[in-house]
C-alpha positions in Angstrom: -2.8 -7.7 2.3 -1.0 -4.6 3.9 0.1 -3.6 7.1 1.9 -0.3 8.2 3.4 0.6 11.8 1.6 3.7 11.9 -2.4 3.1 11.6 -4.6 2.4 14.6 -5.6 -1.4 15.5 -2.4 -2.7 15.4 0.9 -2.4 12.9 -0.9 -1.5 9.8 1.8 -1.2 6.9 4.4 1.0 5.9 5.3 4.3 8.3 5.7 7.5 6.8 9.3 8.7 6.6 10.5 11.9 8.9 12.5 14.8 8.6 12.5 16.9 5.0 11.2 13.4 3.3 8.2 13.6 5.4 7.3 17.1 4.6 8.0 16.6 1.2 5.9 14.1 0.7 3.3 16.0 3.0 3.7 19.2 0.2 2.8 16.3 -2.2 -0.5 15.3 -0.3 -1.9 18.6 0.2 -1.5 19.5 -3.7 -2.9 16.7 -4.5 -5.7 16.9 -2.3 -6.0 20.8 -3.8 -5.8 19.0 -7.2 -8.4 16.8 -6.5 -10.8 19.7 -6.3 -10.6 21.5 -9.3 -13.4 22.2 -11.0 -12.6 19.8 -13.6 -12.6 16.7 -12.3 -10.7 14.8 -15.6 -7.9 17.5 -15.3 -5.9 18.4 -18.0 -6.0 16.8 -21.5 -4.1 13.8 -21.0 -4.5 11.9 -24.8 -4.3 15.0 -27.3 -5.6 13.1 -30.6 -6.3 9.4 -31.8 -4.2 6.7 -29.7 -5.9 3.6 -30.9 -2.7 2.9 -33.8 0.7 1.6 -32.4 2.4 4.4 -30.8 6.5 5.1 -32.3 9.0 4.4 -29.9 9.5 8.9 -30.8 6.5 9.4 -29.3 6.8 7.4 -26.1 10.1 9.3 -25.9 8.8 12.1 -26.1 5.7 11.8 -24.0 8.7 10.7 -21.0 10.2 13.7 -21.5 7.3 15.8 -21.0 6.3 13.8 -17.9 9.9 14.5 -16.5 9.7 18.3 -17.2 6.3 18.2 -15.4 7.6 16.9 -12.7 10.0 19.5 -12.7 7.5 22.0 -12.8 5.8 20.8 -9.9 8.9 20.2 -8.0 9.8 24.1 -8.5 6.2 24.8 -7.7 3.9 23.0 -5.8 0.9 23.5 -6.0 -2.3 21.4 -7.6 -2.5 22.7 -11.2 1.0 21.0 -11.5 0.7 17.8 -9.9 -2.6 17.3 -11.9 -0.4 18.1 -15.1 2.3 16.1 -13.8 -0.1 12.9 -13.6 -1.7 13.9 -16.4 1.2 14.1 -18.5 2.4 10.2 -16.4 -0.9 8.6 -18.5 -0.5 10.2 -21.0 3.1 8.4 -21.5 1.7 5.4 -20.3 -1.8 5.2 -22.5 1.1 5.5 -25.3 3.2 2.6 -23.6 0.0 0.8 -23.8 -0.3 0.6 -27.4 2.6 -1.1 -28.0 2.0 -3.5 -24.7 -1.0 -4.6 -25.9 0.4 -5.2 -29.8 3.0 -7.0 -28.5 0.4 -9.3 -26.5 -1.7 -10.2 -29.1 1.4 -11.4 -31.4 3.4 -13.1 -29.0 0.4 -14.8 -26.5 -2.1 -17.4 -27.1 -5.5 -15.4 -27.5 -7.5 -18.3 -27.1 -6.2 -18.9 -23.4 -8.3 -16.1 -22.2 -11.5 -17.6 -24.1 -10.9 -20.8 -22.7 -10.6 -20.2 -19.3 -13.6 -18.0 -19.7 -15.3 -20.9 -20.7 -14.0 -23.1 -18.2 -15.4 -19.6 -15.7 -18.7 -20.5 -16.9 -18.7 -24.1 -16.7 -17.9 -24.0 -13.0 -20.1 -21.3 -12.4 -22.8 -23.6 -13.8 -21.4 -26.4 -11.6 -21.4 -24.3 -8.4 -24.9 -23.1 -9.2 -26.2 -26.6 -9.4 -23.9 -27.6 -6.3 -25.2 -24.9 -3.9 -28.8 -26.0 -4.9 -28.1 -29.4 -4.2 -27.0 -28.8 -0.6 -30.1 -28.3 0.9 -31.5 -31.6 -0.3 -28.6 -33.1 1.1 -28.7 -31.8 4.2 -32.5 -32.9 4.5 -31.6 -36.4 3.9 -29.1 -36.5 6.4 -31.8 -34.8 8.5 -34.3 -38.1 7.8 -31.8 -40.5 8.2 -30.6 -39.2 11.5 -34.7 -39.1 12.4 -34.5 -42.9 11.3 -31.6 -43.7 13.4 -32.8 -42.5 16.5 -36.0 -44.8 16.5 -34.1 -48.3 15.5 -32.2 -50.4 18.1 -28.2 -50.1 18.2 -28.2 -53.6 16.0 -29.7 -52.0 13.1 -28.3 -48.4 13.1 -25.1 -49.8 11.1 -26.7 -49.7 7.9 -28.0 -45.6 8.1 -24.8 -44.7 9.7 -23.4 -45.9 6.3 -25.6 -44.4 4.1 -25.3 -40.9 6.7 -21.5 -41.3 6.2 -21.7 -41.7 2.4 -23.8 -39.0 1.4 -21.8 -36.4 3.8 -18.6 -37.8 2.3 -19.9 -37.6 -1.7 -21.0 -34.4 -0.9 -17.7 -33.3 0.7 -15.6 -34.4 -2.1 -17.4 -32.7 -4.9 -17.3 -29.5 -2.8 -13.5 -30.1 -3.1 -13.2 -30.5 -6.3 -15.4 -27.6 -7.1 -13.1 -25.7 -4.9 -10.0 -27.3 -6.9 -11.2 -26.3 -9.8 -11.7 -22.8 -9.1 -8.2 -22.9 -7.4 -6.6 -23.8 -11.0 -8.6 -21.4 -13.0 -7.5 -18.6 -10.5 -4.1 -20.3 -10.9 -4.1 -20.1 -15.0 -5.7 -16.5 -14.9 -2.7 -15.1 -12.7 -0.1 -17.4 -15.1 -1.7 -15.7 -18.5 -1.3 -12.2 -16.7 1.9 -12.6 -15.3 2.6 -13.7 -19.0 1.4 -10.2 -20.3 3.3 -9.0 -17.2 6.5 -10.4 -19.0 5.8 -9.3 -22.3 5.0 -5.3 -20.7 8.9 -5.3 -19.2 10.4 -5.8 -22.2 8.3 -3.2 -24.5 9.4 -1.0 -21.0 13.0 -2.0 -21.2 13.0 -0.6 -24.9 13.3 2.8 -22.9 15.4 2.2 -19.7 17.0 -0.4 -17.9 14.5 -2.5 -16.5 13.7 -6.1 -14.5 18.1 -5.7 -14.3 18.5 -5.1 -10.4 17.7 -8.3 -7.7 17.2 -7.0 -4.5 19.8 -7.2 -1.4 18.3 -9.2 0.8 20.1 -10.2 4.9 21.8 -13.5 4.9 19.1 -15.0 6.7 16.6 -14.6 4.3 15.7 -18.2 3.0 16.5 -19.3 -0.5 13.3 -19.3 -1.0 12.3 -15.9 -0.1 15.3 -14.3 -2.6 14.0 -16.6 -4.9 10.5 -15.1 -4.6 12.1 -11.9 -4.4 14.4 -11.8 -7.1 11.7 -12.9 -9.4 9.5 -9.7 -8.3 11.8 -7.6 -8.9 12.2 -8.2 -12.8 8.6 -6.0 -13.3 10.5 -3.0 -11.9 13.1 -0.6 -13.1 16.1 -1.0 -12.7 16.5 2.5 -10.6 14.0 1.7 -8.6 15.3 -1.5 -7.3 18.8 0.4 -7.0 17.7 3.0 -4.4 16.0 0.3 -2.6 19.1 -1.5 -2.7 21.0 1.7 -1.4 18.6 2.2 1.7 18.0 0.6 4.8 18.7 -3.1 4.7 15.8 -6.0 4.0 15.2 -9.1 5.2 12.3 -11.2 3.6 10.3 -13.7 5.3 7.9 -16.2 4.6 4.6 -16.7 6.2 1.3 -18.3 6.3 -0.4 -15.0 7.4 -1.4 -11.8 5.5 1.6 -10.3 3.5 3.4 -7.1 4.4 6.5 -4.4 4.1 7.0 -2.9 7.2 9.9 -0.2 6.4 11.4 -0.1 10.2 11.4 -3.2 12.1 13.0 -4.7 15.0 13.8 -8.5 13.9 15.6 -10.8 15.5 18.5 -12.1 13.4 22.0 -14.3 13.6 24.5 -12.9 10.8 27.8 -13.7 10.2 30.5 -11.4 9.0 34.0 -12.4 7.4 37.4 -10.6 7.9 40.4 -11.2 6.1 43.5 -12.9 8.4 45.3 -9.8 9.0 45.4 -5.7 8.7 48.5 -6.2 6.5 48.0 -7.1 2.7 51.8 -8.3 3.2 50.8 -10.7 6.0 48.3 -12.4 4.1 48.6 -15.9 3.2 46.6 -18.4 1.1 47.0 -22.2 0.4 45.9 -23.9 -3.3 44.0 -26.6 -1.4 42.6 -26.8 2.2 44.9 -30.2 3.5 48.1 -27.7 2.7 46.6 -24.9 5.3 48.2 -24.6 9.0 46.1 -26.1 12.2 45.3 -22.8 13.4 46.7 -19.1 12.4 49.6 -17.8 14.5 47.3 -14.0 15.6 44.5 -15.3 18.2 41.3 -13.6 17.3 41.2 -10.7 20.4 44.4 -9.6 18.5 42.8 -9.1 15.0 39.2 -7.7 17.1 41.7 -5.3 18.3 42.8 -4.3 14.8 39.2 -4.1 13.7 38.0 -1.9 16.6 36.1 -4.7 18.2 33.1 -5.4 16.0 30.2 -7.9 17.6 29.7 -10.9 17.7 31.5 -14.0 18.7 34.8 -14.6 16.9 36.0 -17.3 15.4 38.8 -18.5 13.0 37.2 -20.2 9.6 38.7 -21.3 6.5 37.3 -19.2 3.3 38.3 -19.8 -0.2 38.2 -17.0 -2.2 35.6 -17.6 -5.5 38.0 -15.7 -7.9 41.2 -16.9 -7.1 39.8 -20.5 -5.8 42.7 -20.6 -3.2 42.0 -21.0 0.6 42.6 -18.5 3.3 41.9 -18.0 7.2 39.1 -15.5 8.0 38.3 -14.0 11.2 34.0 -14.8 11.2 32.2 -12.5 13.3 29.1 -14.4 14.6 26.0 -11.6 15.7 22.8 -12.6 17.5 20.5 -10.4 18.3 18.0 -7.3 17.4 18.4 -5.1 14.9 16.5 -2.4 12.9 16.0 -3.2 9.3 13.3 -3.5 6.7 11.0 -6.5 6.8 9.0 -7.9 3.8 6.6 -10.9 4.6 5.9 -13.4 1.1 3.9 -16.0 1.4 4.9 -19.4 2.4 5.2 -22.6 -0.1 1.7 -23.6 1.0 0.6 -20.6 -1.9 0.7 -21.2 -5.5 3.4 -19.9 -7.4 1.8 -17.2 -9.1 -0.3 -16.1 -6.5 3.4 -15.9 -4.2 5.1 -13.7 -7.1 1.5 -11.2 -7.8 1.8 -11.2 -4.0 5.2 -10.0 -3.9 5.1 -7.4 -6.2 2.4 -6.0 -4.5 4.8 -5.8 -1.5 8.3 -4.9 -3.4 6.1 -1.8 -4.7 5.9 -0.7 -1.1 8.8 -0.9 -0.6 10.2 1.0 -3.6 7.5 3.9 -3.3 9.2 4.9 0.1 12.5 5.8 -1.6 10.2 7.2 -4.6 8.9 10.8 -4.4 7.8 11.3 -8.1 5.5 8.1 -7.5 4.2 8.4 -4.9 3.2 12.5 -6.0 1.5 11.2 -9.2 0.1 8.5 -6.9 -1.3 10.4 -4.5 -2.7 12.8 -7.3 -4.7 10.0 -8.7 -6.4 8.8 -5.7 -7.4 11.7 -4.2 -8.8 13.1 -7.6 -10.6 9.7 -7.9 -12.2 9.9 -4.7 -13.4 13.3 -4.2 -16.2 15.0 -6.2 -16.2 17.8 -8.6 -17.0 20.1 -6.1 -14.1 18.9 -3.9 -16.1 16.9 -1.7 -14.3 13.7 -0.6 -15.9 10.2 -1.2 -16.9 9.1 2.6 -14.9 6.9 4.5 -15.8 3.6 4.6 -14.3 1.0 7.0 -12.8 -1.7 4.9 -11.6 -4.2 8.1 -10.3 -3.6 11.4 -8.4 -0.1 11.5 -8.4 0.3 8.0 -10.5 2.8 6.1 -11.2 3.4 2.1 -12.8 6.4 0.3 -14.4 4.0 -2.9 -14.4 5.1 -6.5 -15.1 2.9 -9.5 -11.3 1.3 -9.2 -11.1 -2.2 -9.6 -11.2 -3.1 -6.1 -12.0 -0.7 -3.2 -8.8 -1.0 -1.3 -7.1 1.2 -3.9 -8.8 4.1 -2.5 -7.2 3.0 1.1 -6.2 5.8 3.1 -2.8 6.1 5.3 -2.2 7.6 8.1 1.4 7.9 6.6 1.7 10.9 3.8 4.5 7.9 1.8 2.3 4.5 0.8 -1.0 4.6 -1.0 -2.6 1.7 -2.7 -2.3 2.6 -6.0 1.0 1.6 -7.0 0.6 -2.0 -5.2 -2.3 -2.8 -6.8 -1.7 -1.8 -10.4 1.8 -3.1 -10.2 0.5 -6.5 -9.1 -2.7 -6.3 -11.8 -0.9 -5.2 -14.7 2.5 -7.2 -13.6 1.4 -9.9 -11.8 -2.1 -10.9 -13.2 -4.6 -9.9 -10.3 -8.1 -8.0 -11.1 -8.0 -8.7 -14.4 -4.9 -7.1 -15.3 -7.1 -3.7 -15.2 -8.6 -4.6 -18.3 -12.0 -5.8 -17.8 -11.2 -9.4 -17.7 -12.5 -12.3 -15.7 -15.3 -10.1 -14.1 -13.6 -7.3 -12.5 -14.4 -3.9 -14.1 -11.7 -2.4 -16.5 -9.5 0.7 -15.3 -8.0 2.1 -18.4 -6.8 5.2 -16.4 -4.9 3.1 -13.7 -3.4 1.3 -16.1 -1.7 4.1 -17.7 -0.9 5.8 -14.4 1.5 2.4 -13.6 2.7 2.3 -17.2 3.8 5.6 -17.5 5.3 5.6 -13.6 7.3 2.3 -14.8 8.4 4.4 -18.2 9.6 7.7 -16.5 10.1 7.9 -13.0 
C-alpha cells in the first residue's frame, strides 16, 4: 500500500525530511522509543473516571486543551515521561470525542445495515465453504472425462469435449459470482464506514474547522484524481490540509499498481502559465466579446519575456477572459515541458470501486499531511513504539512483512501498523486509523466484520484530528 524513497528494495514510501525538521522529528523517535520502556507499559492514566455517558462539548474542550499544553510540555522538554503524557492526554481527548461519534452514529445511521451485511458475511461464507468442497469433485470429473476422451476415436470425442467444457465453465461462473459477491459486501462494508466517517467530521468540526480545505493539486492532475482528492480531504482538518497546501507542490496520479505518496519526486510534467498583456496596468486592454479583439497584440512575445525576466517555456499569445469581469484579454501563455521536483501521490485508477479509491486515498493524503505535522507524528510515534516493545523495554522482533519492508507486530488491527521506517517522519499509524475510522477499512477499529477491535487507536486518531 506504501512506498517511501528511503527504504532498501526499491522506493519504499515517504523520505524523511532534513535539516532542523529531521532532527526534530529524530528527538521525537528517541523519546518515544525511551517512552516505550517505561516500566508501565499503559503509561499515564489516560480516562480518569466513567466515559461510557455522552461526553459535553466542555469536556472535549477541555480535554484539547490539556493535550495542547502537553504538547507544550514536551516541546520545552523532551524526554519520554512527556511524550507518553502528551499521547496519553491525545486519547484521552479522543476516547471523549468518541462518545459523542458513536451517539451520533447510532441516531443518524441505519443499525441494521451492519446486521445485514453480517448476515449476508455468513451466507457467503457458507457458500464458499460448500464451493471449495465441491472443487475437488469437479476436478475429478474432468479428470475421467479427459481418461474417456483419450481412448475414443476423434468422431466421438465431441460429445465429452462438451460435457468437459460445461462443467469447467459452470464451475467457473459460480466461482465468479462468489467472488462478486464478496466484492459487494467489501463494497457496502467500506460505504457504511465511510458513512460513520461522515458523521465523525462533523461531531469534529463542532471544535475546529474541518473537511473545509481541498488540496492544490498541478494542472495536470486529471479531473479525476482532484476529484478523488478533494473528496479525501473532507476527513481532515482544515489546518492540516492548509500547510500541505503551503509546502511543496502535488501532483496526483492515477494507477493500477499499489498506492503511494512519495514527498520528493522527479515527474515529468507539461504546465502552462498565463501573463497578463503588458507590465503596465495602463496599457492593458480588454474587449466585451472575443470577435471585437485585434488579430494579434501590437508587443511580440520576446518583448514581454523580456519584461518578465525570461520565464520557461515556449511563448505564446492566447486569448483569456477574465471569470470576474467576463471580458476578453490577450495573455502571454508560457508553455513548460519537462522535469521537475514536486510531491507525487498515486490513487487508484477507475478500475477500483469507489469506496475502496477514497479509504485508499486517505490512507495516502495522511502521508502526506504527517510530513508537515510534528505533533502527529510525536504522539504517533509514541504509540507504536509503546505498542511494540515489552514492559521491560524489549522491542517486539522484526518481522519481514514483503520485500524491504519490516514490522514489529502487536495486537493492532493489522500488522502493518507496527511498520517500521527507515525515515524518523511517516509511521503507519496515522494511515491506517485515518483510513479505518474515516474511510471504513478493518472494521473501522471497532471489532466489526472480523477484524479485532482497537479502542486505543481509535482514540489516538480522534484526539489527533480534535487538537493538533
Amino acid at each position: 500500500m506504501c512506498d517511501g524513497i528511503n527504504d532498501p528494495g526499491g522506493p519504499r514510501r515517504c523520505p524523511s525530511q532534513r535539516g532542523e525538521r529531521r532532527r526534530e522529528y529524530r528527538r521525537a523517535l528517541y523519546a518515544a522509543q525511551k517512552a516505550a520502556a517505561i516500566t508501565d507499559p499503559a503509561g499515564p492514566d489516560s480516562t480518569p473516571g466513567d466515559h461510557s455517558a455522552i461526553a459535553a462539548d466542555s469536556q472535549v474542550r477541555e480535554a484539547c486543551a490539556a493535550a495542547s499544553a502537553a504538547f507544550a510540555a514536551f516541546t520545552s522538554n523532551q524526554d519520554f515521561e512527556t511524550l507518553r503524557r502528551y499521547e496519553s492526554a491525545v486519547r484521552y481527548a479522543g476516547e471523549l470525542v468518541a462518545t459523542q461519534v458513536d451517539a451520533e452514529i447510532s441516531a443518524r445511521l441505519d443499525p441494521t445495515e451492519l446486521d445485514r451485511l453480517d448476515a449476508d458475511a455468513a451466507v457467503l461464507e457458507a457458500a464458499a465453504i460448500k464451493h471449495a468442497s465441491e472443487k475437488r469433485a469437479v476436478e475429478q470429473r474432468v479428470h475421467d472425462l479427459r481418461a474417456k476422451l483419450r481412448r475414443l476415436p476423434p468422431s466421438e470425442r465431441v460429445q465429452y469435449l462438451d460435457e468437459i467444457d460445461e462443467v469447467i465453465t459452470d464451475f467457473n461462473q459460480r466461482t465468479r459470482t462468489l467472488q462478486a459477491v464478496a466484492a459487494e459486501i467489501e463494497r457496502r462494508r467500506l460505504a457504511h464506514g465511510a458513512s460513520e466517517g461522515r458523521v465523525a467530521a462533523e461531531v469534529l468540526g463542532r471544535y475546529r474547522q474541518y473537511g473545509t480545505v481541498v488540496p492544490d493539486v498541478h494542472q495536470s492532475t486529471t479531473k479525476r484524481a482532484q476529484q478523488v482528492t478533494a473528496a479525501a480531504s473532507t476527513v481532515f482538518p482544515a489546518d492540516w490540509m492548509t500547510a500541505s497546501n503551503n509546502s511543496r507542490r502535488m501532483i496526483v496520479k492515477e494507477s493500477k499498481d499499489r498506492a503511494y505518496y512519495q514527498h520528493q519526486s522527479r515527474v515529468r510534467v507539461s504546465e502552462d502559465t498565463d501573463y497578463d498583456y503588458s507590465a503596465d496596468p495602463k496599457s492593458e486592454q480588454t474587449w466585451a466579446t472575443r470577435k471585437e479583439m485585434p488579430p494579434a497584440p501590437e508587443k511580440s512575445t520576446v518583448d514581454r519575456m523580456r519584461e518578465l525576466d525570461w520565464p520557461d517555456g515556449e511563448p505564446k499569445w492566447v486569448a483569456v477572459r477574465d471569470p470576474e469581469t467576463r471580458r476578453w484579454g490577450w495573455k502571454l501563455r508560457m508553455t513548460y515541458k519537462g522535469t521537475v521536483t514536486m510531491s507525487e501521490l498515486r490513487v487508484p485508477s477507475s478500475a477500483s470501486t469507489a469506496e475502496d479509491t477514497h479509504r485508499t486515498a486517505i490512507h495516502e493524503m495522511s502521508h502526506r499531511v504527517e510530513a508537515f505535522n510534528v505533533a502527529a507524528t510525536a504522539a504517533c510515534l509514541s504509540f507504536r513504539e509503546r505498542r511494540t516493545m515489552a514492559a521491560d523495554g524489549t522491542p517486539h522482533p522484526l518481522q519481514q512483512y514483503a520485500k524491504g519492508e519490516y514490522v514489529r507486530p502487536d495486537d493492532f488491527v493489522d500488522v502493518y501498523v507496527g511498520k517500521q521506517y527507515q525515515s524518523s517522519v511517516h509511521t503507519e499509524v496515522l494511515s491506517m486509523g485515518m483510513e479505518s475510522v474515516f474511510g471504513g477499512s478493518h472494521g473501522g477499529l471497532k471489532g466489526r466484520h472480523g477484524y479485532r477491535a482497537d479502542p486505543e487507536h481509535r482514540h489516538l486518531i480522534l484526539g489527533l484530528c480534535a487538537t493538533v
